[in-house]
N, C-alpha and C positions, 0 to 999 in steps of 0.2 A: 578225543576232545580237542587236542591240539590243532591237527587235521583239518577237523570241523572251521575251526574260528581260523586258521588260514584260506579256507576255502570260501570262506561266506568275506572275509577281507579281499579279499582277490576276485570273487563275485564268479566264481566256477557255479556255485548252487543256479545262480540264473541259465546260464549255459546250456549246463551240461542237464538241468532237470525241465530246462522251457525251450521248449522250441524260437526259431527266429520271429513266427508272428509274435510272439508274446513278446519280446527283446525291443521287439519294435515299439509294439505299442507301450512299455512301460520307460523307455527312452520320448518317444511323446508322450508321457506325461508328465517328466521329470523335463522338458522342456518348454511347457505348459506350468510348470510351478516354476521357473525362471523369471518368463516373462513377466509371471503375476507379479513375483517381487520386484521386478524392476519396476513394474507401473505404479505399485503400491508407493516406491520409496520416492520415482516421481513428482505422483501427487502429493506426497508429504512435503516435497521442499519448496511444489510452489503454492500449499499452502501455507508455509512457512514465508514465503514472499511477500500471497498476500496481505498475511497479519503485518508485516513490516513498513508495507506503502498504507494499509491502514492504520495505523498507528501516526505516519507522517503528515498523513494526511488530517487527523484529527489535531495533531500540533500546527499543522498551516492553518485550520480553520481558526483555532485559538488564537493564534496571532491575526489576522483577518478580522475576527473581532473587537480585540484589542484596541488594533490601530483604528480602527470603526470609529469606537468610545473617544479615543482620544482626539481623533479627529474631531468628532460632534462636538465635543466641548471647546476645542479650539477654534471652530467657526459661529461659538454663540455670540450674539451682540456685546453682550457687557464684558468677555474677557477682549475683545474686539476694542474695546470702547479702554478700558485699564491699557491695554499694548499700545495703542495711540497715544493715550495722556504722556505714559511712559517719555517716547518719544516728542512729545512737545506740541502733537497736534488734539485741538479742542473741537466742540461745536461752534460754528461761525454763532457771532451775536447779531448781525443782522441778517433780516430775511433775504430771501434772495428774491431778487428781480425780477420782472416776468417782461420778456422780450416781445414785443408784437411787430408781426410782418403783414404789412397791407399791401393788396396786389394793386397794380397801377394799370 
């Protein structure tokens, strides 16, 4: 029994009961389940990427918005017309003039 479970540790059972094609071919495929994992864990981080610049990206668009709103409302007439008075400037009380250029 002891024998045994050193022998299958030490990997004599492959050896000594499978020929070298066989050795080979289960050495390719034990480096065939290497690569898998490496690609699998790969793609797990830049999917992991992606969720991250997507996420950024959904917070630039918020903001993008945002300033949109605020903007829109800082260029309507009437807050236009308050930020002026503010400052001391009115609507003129008289009309304006109309210039005429006659050719000669």
């Amino acid at each position: 029994m002891r024998k045994k479970l050193f022998d299958i540790i030490n990997g004599r059972f492959i050896i000594e009961q499978t020929n070298l094609k066989n050795t080979r071919f289960i050495m390719f495929l034990f480096l065939l389940a290497l690569i898998m994992i490496y690609s699998s864990h790969s793609v797990d981080t830049k999917i992991y990427k992606l969720n991250d610049l997507s996420e950024k990206l959904a917070m630039v668009e918020n903001e993008f918005v945002d300033v949109r709103k605020e903007m829109v409302t800082l260029k309507m007439e009437s807050n236009i017309k308050v930020q002026l008075y503010e400052r001391g400037i009115g609507p003129s009380l008289n009309p304006p003039t109309k210039i005429i250029i006659t050719k000669k």
